[in-house]
C-alpha positions in Angstrom: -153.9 313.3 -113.4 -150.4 312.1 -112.5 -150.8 310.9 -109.9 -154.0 309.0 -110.3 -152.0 307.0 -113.4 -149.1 306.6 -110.8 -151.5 304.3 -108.1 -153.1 302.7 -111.0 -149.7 301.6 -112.0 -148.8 300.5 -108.9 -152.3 298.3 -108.2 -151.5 296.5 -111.7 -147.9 295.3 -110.2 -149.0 294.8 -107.4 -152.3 292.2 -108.5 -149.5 290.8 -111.1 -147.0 290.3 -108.4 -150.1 288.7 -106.1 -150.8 286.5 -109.2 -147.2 285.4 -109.8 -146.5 284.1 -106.3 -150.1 282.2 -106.1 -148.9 280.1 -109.7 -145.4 280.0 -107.9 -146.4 278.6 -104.7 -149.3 276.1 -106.6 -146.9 274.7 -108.8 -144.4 274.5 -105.9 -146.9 272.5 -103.9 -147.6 270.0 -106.7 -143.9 269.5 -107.9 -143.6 268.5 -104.3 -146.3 266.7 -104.0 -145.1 264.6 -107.5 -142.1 264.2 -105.5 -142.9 262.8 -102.8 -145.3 260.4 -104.7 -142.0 258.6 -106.5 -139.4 258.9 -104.5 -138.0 256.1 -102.4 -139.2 255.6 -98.5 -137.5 257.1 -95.6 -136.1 255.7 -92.7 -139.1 254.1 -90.9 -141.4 253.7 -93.7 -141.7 250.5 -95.8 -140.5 250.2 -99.4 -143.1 250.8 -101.8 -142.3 248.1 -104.0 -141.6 245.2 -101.6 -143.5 246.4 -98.6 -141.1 246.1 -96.4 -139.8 248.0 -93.5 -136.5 250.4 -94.2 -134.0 250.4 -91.4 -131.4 252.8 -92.6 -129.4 253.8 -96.3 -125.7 253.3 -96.7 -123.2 253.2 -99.7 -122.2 249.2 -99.9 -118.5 250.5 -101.2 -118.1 252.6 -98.0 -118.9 250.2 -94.8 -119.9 252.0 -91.6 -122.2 254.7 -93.1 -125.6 255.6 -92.6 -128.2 257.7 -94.2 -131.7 258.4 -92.8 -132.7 259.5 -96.5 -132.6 257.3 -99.6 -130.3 259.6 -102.7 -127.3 259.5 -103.8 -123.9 258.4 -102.4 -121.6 261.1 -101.7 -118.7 258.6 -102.2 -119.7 256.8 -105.2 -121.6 257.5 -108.6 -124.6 255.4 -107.3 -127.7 255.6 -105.5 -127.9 254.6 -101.7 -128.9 251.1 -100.7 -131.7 250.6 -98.3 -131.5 247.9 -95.8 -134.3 246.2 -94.3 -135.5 245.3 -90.8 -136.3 241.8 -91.8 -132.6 241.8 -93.8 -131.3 239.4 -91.0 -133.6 236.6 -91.3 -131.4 234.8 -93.3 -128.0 234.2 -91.4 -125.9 233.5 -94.4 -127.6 236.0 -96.8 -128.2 239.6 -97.7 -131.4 241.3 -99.2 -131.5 244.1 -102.0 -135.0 245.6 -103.0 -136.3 244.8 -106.6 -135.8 248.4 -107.4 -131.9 248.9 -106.4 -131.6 245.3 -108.1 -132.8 247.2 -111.1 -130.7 250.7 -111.1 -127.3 248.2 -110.3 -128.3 246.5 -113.7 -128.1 243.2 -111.7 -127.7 240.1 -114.0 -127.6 236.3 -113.2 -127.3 232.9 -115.1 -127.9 229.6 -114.8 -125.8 226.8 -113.6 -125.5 224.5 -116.8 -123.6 220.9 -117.2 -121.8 220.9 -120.2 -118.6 219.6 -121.5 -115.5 222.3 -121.4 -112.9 222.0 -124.2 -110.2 224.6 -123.5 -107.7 225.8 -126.4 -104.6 226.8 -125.4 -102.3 228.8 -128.5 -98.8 229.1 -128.1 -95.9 230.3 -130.3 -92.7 227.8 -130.7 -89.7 227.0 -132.4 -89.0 224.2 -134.5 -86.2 221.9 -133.7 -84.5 218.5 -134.7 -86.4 215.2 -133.6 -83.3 214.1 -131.4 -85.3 210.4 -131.8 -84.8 210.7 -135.2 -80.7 210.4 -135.4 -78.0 208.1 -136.7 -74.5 207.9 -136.1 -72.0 206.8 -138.8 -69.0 205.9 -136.9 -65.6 204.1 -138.2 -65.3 200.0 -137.2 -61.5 199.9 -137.9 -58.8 202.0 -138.6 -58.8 202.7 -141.9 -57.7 205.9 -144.3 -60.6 208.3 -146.2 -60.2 208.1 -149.9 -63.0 209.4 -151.4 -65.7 211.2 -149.8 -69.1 211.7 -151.3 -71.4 214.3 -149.1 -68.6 217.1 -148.4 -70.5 219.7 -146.2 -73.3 219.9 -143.2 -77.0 220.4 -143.7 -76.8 218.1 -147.1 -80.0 216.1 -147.9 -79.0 212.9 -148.0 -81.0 209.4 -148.8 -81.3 206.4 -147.1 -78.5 204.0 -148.8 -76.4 206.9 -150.1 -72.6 206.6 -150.1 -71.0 208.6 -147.4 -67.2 207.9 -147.7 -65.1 205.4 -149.1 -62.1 203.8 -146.5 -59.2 202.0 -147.1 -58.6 199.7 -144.3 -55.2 197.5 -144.0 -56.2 195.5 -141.0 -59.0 193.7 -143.2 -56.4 192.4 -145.6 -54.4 189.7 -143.2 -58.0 188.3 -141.8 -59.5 188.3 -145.6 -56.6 186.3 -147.3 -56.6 183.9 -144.4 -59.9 183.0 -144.8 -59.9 182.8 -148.4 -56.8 180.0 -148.4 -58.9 178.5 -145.9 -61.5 178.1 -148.7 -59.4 177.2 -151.3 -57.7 174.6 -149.2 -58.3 170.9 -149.7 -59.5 168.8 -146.1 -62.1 167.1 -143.7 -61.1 169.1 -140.6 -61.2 172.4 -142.2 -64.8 173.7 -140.9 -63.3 175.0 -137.7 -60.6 176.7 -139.3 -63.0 178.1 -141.5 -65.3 179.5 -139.0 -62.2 180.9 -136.9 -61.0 182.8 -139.6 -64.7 184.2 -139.9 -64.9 185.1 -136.2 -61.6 187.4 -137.2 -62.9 189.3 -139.9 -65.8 189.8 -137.7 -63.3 191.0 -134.3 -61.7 192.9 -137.3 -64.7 195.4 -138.0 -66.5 193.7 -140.6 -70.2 193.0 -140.7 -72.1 189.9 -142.0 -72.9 191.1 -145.2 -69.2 192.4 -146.1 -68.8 188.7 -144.8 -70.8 187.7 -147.2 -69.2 189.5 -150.2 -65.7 188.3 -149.7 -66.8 184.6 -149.7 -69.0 185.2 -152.7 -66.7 186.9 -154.6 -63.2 185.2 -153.7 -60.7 188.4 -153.6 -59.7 190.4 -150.9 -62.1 193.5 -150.4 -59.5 196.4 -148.5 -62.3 199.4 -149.4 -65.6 199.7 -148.0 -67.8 202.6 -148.4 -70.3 203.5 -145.7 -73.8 204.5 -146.8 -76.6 206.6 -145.1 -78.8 204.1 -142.8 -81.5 207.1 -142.3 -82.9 209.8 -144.9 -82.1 213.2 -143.7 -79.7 216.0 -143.3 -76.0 215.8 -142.3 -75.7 217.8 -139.1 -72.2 216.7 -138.4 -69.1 215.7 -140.6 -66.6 214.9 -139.0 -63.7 213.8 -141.7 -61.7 214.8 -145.0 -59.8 212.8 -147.7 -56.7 211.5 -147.2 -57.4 211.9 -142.7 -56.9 209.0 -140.9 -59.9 207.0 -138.7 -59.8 205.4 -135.7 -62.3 202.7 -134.4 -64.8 204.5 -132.7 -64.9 207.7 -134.3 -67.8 209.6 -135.3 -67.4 210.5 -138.9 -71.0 211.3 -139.6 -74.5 212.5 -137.7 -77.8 212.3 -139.5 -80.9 214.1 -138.4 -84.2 213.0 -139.9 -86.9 215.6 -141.3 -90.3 213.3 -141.4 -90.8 214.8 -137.8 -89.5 217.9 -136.0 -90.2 219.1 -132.2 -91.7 222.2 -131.6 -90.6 223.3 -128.2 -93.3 226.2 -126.5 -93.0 227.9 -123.5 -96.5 227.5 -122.0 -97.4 229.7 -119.2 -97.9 228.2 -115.6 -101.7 229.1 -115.4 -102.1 226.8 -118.6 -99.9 224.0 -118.5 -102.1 222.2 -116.3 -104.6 222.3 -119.5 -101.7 220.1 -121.4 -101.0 216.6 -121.3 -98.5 214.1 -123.1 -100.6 212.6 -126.4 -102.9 216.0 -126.8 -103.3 216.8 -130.0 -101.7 220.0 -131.5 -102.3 221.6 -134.8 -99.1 224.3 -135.9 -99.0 227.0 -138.9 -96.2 228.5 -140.6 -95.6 231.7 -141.9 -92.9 229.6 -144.4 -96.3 227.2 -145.6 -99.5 229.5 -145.9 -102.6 227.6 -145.5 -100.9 224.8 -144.9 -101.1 223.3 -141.3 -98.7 220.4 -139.5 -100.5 218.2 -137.0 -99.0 216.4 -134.2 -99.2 215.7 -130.7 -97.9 216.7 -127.2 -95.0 214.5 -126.7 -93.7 215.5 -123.3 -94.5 218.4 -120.6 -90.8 219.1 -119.7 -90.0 219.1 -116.0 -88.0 222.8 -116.2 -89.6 226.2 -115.6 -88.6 229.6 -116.4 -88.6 231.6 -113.3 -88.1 234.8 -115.0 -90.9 234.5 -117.4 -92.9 231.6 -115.5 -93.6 229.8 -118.1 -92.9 225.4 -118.8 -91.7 224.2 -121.8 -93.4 221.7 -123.8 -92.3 219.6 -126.6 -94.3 219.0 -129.3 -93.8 216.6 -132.4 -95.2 217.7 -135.9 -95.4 215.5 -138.9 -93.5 217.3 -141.2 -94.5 216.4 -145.0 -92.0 217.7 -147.7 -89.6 218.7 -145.3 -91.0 222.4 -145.3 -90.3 222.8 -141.6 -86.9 223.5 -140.8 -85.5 223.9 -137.3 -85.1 227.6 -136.2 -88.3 228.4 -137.7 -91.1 229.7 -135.4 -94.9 227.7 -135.7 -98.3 229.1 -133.9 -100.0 226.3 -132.2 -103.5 225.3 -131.1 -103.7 222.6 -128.5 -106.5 220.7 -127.7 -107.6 218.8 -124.3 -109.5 215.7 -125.7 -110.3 215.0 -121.9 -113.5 217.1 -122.3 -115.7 215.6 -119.7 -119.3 216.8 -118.6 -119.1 219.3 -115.8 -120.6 222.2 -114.0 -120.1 225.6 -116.0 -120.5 229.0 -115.0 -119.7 232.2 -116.4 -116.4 233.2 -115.6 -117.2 236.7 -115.0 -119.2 235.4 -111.7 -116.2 234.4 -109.9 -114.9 236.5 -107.6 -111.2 235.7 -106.4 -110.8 237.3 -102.8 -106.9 236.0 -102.8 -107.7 233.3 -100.0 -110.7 231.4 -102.0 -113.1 231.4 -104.6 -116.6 232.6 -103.8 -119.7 233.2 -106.3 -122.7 234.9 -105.2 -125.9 232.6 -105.4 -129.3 234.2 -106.2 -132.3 233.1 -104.2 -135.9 233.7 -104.0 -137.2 237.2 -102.6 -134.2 239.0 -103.9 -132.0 237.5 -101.3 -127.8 236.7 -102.4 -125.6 234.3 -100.9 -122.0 233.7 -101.0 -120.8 230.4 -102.1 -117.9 229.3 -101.4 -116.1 227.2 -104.8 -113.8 225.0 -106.3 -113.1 226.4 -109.8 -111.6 224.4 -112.2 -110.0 225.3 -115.8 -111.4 228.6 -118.0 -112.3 228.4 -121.5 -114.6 230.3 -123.5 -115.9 232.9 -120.8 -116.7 229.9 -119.4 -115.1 227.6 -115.6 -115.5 224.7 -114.2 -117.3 224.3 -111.1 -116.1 221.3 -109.0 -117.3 221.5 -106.0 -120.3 224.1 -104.4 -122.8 224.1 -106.9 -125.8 222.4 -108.5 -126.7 222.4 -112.1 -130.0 224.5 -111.9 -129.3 227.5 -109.8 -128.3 231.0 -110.2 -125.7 233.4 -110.0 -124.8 237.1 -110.5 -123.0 237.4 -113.3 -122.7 241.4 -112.8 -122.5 244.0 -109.9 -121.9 241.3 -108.1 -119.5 243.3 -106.2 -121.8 245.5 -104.5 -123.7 242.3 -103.4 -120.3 240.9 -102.2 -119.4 244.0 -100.3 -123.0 244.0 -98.6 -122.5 241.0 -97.2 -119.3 241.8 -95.9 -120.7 244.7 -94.2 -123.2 242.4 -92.6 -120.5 239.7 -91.7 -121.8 236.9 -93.8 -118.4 236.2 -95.5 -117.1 236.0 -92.2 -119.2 233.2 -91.1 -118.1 231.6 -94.8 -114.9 232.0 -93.9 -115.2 230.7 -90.2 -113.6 233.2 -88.6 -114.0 234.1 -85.4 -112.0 237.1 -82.9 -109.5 238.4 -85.5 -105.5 238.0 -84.1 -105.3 242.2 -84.7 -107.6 242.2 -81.4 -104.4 241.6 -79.2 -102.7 244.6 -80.4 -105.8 246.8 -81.6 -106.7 249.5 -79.6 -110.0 249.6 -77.7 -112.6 252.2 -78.0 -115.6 252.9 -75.9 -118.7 254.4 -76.1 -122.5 254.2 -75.3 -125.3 254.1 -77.7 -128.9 252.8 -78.1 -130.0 249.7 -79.6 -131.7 249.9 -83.0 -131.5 246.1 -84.2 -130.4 243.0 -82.8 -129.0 240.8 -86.2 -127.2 237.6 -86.6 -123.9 239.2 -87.5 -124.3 242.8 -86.9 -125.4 245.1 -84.0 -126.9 248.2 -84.6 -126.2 251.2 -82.8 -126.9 254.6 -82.6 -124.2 256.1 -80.2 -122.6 259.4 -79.3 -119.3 261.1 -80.3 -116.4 258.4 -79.9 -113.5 261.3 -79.7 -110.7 258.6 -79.4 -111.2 257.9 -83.3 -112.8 261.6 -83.9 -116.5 260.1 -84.7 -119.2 262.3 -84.4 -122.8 261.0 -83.0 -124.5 258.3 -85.7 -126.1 255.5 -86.2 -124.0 252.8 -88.0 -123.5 248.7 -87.8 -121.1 246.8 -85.3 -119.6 242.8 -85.9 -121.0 241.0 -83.1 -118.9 239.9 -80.4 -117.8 236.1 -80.2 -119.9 233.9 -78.5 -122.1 235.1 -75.0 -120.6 238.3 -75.7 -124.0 240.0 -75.6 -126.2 240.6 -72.8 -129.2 238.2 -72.5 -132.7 239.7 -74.4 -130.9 242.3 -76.0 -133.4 244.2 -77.9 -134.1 247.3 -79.9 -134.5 250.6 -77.6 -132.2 248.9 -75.1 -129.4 251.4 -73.7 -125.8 250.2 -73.7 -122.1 250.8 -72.9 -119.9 249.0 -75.6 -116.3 248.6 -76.4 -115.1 247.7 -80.0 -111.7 247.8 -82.2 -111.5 248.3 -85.3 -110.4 245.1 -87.5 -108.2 244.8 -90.5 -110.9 244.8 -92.4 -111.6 248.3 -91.5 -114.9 247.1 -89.8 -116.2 248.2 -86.2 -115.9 244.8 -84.4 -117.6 244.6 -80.4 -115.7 242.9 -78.0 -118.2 243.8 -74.7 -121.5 244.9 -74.9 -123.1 245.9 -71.5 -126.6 247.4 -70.8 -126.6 250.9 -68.7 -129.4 251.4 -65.8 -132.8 253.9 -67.5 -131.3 256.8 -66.1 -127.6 256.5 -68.2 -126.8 259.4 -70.4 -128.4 260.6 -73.6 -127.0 259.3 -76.8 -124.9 262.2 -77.2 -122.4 260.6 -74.4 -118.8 260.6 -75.7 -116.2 257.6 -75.8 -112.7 257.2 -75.4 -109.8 255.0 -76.4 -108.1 252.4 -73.9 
């Protein structure tokens, strides 16, 4: 009885074991089937969603590698970019499928005309208007009796007494004149005016003149007043001192206007120009703001900081802007003038110029070449390479640039032909087959190159310069080639020759000169 309930054991796990593997290996089958239904095209086949034929994969951030097998990169957190046979029609572009335009999260945007009003905000410090001063100086020499403003920074008013002087040398040339006056004659106009001239050689002005013939008595004192409203920055005398023609006794800065001097960084002082206007706050005046303008761009840099200074000058109402105090400004180009605008965060800055990368029909890129002007906004100008109306990549626009990189089309924007490294570069050789012909690139599938320590692939090559291929070069063809690698890190050919039919496999090494 055992051991009949012992086989009928084992026939039950062995029919559920049967069963098991028959679901297993069904639902393998259609997983893989699912698979294969969505997933990209291989080497060979054409893209499903252009219809176009797939010549290899490769990682744009890592130039020189090939894939047969669209996944991911093992370099980079992305998916592998397919490159089409039909990729070189366009000499000066590159291609990239709907669908990897769609994972990158490509964006563009159009080329507008606009006008660009940049604002640039600095931080200064307020300063006396030095075109806003008056000197009080002594005419003759004369002795301080009485002194009326006794220390700096006093607010004084136009027309206020300053300091009362006693001055001796006035007395002679007064009393002259005055018995001139009283004096009883028909030739005495001459004499007259001579004694004039001396009280005028003497240190007198017209108007104290004026008072001594009005009034008839020698006038000894004279008492100089403020000719400006202000504050005394300078004082220079004491009672009882003595003054010499000449000497400065007082200095008077005005308050109506300050400067506001700003260190302006390099990059931005090219946005400023003399008679801009400027609008300054104060943390000493809340909610209160000065205007003014740009008065000069002074011709001094900082070399530690970079930066030019700029002087600015600010109404200042009520004298509530004192110098030492710091201001925020906001300056404003009124030159705002229609131009081409982009977003900034198109422009790629290589370090030699200023390229953008122009979207075309049938997912095709191009890089521009630019003039940029200023930045404001998120916004720059565009001053030369565009028209209003296109597009350009506003985002992974890096990939696209490296892409055409690979595929030498920033080399025919830049115009460069046989880098200078290939006089000192070593050469490496090797022989390979020919698996497209392109405008900029040569692809090869060659054997080991042990001179660098490169296994057997399949990968692109810079053309040579000019006649530096074999006439009819074609796909299939079997070649010898010599190449060096370029500052760029780039394989770049410098002879291409083709081998008889009977030359080696592709497996056939390489070696360094």
């Amino acid at each position: 009885m055992n051991k009949k309930i012992l086989i009928s054991a084992l026939l039950c796990i062995g029919v559920i074991g049967a069963g098991g593997y028959g679901l297993y290996t069904l639902g393998m089958k259609r997983g893989v089937g699912m698979a294969a239904g969505n997933a990209p095209a291989n080497t060979g086949a054409a893209d499903p969603a252009s219809g176009r034929k797939i010549l290899y994969y490769h990682d744009p951030m890592v130039p020189g590698t090939r894939f047969d097998k669209p996944g991911k990169s093992p370099f980079m957190d992305m998916a592998l970019v397919p490159v089409y046979a039909d990729s070189d029609a366009d000499q000066g572009s590159v291609a990239v499928s709907p669908r990897i335009e769609e994972s990158l999260g490509v964006r563009t945007a159009l080329v507008t005309e606009g006008e660009l009003t940049p604002q640039v905000e600095a931080v200064g410090n307020i300063a006396f208007n030095e075109r806003d001063q008056a000197i009080v100086q002594a005419r003759a020499t004369g002795y301080v009796e009485r002194l009326h403003v006794r220390a700096t920074l006093d607010h004084v008013s136009k027309g206020q007494p300053l300091v009362d002087l006693y001055v001796p040398d006035w007395v002679a040339a007064q009393e002259e004149f005055l018995s001139l006056k009283r004096m009883q004659g028909s030739d005495l106009a001459s004499l007259i005016d001579g004694a004039r001239q001396r009280m005028r050689q003497a240190g007198m002005s017209d108007e104290q003149i004026r008072r001594v013939e009005a009034s008839g008595k020698v006038q000894a004192r004279i008492t100089l007043t403020a000719p400006i409203s202000g504050v005394v920055v300078e004082l220079s005398v004491r009672e009882g001192m003595t003054v010499m023609p000449g000497a400065t006794l007082f200095r008077i800065n005005g308050l109506s206007t300050v400067w506001a001097n700003a260190d302006v960084p390099e990059s931005q002082s090219a946005l400023l120009r003399p008679g801009a206007k400027v609008q300054a706050r104060s943390p000493a005046a809340p909610g209160t703001s000065f205007d003014g303008t740009v008065q000069a761009i002074l011709p001094e840099a900082n070399p530690a900081t970079r930066t030019i200074k700029a002087r600015m000058q600010l109404a200042n109402p009520g004298d509530r802007l004192v110098p030492g105090m710091f201001v925020s400004m906001r300056f404003t180009d009124v030159r705002a003038a229609k131009a081409l605008l982009i977003p900034t965060e198109a422009v790629i800055q290589t370090g030699k110029r200023t390229v953008v990368i122009l979207a075309e029909d049938k997912g095709r890129f191009r890089p521009v070449e630019v003039e940029a002007g200023i930045d404001a906004g998120g916004q720059t100008e565009i001053r030369h390479g565009l028209q209003a109306g296109q597009r350009v990549v506003v985002s992974s626009q890096f990939l696209i640039d490296s892409e055409a990189s690979l595929r030498g089309v920033e080399d025919r924007l830049n115009g460069a032909s046989q880098p200078v490294a290939a006089a000192t570069a070593p050469l490496h050789e090797g022989q390979a087959t020919v698996e497209a012909v392109g405008p900029d690139a040569l692809t090869l599938s060659h054997g080991p190159i042990p001179s660098l320590k490169w296994g057997a692939m399949t990968m692109d090559f810079k053309r040579p310069a000019q006649g530096g291929l074999p006439p009819k070069l074609k796909a299939g063809d079997r070649v010898s080639f010599e190449f060096y690698i370029d500052t760029g890190g780039l394989p770049q050919l410098t002879r291409v020759s083709p081998l008889a039919a009977q030359a080696a496999a592709p497996g056939s090494t390489g070696s360094a000169k």
